[in-house]
PAZAPA-4460 file (N, C-alpha, C; in steps of 0.05 Angstrom, whole numbers, plus 32768, in hexadecimal, padded with zeros to 4 digits):
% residues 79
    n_x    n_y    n_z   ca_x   ca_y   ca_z    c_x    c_y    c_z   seq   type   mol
   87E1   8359   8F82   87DB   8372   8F74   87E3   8370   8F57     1      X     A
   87EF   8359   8F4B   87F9   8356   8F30   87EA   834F   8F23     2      X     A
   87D6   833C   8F2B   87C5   8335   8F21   87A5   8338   8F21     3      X     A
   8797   833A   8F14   877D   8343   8F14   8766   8328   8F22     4      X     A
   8756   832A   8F2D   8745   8326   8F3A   872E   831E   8F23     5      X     A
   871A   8308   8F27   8708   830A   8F16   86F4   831F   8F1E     6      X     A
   86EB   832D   8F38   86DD   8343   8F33   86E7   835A   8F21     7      X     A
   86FD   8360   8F1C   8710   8371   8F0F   8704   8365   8EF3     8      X     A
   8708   8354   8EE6   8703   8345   8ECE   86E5   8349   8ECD     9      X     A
   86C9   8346   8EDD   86B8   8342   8EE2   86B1   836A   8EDB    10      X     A
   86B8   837F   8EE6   86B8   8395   8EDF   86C3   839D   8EC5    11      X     A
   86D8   8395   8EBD   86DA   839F   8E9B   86C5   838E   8E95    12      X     A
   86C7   8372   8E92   86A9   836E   8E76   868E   837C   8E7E    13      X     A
   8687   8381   8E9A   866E   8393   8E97   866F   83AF   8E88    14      X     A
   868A   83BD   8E8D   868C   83D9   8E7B   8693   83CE   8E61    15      X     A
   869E   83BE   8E5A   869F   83B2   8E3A   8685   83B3   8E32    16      X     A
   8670   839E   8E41   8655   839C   8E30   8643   83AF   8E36    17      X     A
   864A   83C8   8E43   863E   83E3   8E53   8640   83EE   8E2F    18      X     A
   865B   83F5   8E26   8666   8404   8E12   8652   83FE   8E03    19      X     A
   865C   83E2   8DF3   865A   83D8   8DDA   8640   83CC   8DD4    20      X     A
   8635   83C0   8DE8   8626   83B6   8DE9   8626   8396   8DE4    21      X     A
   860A   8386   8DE2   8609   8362   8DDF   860C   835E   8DCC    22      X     A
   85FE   8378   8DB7   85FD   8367   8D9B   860E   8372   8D8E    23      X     A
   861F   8384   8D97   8637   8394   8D86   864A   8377   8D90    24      X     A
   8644   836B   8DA4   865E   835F   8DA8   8651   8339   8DA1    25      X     A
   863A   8334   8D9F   8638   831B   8D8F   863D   8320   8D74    26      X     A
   863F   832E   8D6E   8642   8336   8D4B   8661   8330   8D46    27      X     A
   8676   8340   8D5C   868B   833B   8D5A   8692   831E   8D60    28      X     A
   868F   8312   8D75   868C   82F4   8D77   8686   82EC   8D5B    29      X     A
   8671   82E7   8D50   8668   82D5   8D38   8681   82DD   8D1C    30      X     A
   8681   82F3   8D1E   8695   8301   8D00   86B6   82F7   8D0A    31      X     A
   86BE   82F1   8D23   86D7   82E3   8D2B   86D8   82CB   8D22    32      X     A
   86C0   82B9   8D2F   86B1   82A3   8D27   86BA   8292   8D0F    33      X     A
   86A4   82A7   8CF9   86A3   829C   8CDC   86CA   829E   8CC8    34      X     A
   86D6   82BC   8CD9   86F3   82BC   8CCE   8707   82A4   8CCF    35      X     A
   8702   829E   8CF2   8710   8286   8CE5   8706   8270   8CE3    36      X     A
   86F9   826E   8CE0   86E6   8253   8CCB   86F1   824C   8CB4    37      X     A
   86EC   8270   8CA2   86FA   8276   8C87   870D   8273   8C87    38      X     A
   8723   8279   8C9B   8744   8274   8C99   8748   8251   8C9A    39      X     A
   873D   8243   8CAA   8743   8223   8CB5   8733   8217   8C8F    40      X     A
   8720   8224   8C89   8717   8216   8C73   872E   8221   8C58    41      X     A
   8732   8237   8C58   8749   8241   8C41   8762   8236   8C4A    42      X     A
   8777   8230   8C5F   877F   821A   8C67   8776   8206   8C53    43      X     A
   876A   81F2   8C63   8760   81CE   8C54   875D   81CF   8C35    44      X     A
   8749   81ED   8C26   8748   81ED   8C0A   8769   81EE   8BF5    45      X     A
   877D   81F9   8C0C   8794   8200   8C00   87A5   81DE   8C04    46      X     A
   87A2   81D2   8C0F   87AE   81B5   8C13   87A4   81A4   8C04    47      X     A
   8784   81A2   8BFF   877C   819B   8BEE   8784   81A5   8BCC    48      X     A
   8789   81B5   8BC5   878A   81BD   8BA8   87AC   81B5   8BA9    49      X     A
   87BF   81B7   8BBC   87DE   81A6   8BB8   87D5   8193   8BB9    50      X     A
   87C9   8181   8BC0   87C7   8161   8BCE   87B8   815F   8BA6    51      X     A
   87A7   8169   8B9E   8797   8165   8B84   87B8   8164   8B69    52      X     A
   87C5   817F   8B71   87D7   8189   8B5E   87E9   8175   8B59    53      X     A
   87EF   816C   8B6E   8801   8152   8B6D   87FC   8138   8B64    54      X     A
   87DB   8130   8B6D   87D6   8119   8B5D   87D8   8117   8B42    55      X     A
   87D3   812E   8B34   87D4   8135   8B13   87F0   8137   8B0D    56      X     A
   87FA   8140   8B13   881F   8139   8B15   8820   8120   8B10    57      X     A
   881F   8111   8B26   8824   80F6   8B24   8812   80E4   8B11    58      X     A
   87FC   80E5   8B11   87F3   80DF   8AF9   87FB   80E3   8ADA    59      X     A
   8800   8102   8AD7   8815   8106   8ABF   8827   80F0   8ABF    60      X     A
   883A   80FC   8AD0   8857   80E5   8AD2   8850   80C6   8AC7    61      X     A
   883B   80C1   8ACA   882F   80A3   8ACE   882C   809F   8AAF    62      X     A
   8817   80B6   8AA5   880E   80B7   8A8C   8829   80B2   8A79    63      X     A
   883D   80C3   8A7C   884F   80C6   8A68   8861   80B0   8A65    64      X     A
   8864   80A1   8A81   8873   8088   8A7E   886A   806B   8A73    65      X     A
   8844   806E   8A71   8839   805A   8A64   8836   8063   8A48    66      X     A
   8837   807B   8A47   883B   8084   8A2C   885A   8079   8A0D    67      X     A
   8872   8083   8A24   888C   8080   8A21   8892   8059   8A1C    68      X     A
   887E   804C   8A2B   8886   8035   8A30   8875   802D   8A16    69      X     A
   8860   8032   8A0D   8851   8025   89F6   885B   802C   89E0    70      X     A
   8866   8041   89DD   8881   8049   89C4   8894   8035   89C8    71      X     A
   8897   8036   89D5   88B9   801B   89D3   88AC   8006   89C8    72      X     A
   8892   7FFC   89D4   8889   7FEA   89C9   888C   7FD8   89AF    73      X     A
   8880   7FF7   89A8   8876   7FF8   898A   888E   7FF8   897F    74      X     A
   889C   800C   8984   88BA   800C   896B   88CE   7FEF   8975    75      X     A
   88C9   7FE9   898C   88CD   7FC6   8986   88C9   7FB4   897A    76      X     A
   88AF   7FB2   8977   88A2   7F9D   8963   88A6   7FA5   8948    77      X     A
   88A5   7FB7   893E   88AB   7FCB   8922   88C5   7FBF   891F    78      X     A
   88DD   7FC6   892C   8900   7FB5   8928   88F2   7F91   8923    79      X     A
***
């Protein structure tokens, strides 16, 4: 008695799709659907733009030390 029966299960979704109807409720299906789509893709776009942010970091860092290093260079050879 604690637990429900699939005829029990089998009677609510008939009064569910009695209510609401097929296409009130494929509509809701598809608009669940596409949400998280948009969440799993806004997710990946947000990893991507750190994973991007960082390469430019490190590239900076890179820049300034071949930068730093061709100065010494120069005021070497200059002495």
């Amino acid at each position: 008695m604690g637990t429900f029966s699939i005829w029990h299960w089998l009677v609510v979704l008939a009064i569910v799709v009695l209510v609401f109807g097929t296409k009130k409720l494929r509509n809701l299906g598809s608009d669940l659907g596409n949400a998280v789509k948009g969440f799993k893709e806004g997710m990946k776009g947000n990893e991507g733009e750190q994973q991007e942010e960082s390469s430019v970091t490190q590239q900076q860092i890179v820049n300034r030390s071949t930068e730093e290093t061709v100065i010494k260079e120069k005021s070497e050879t200059k002495s």
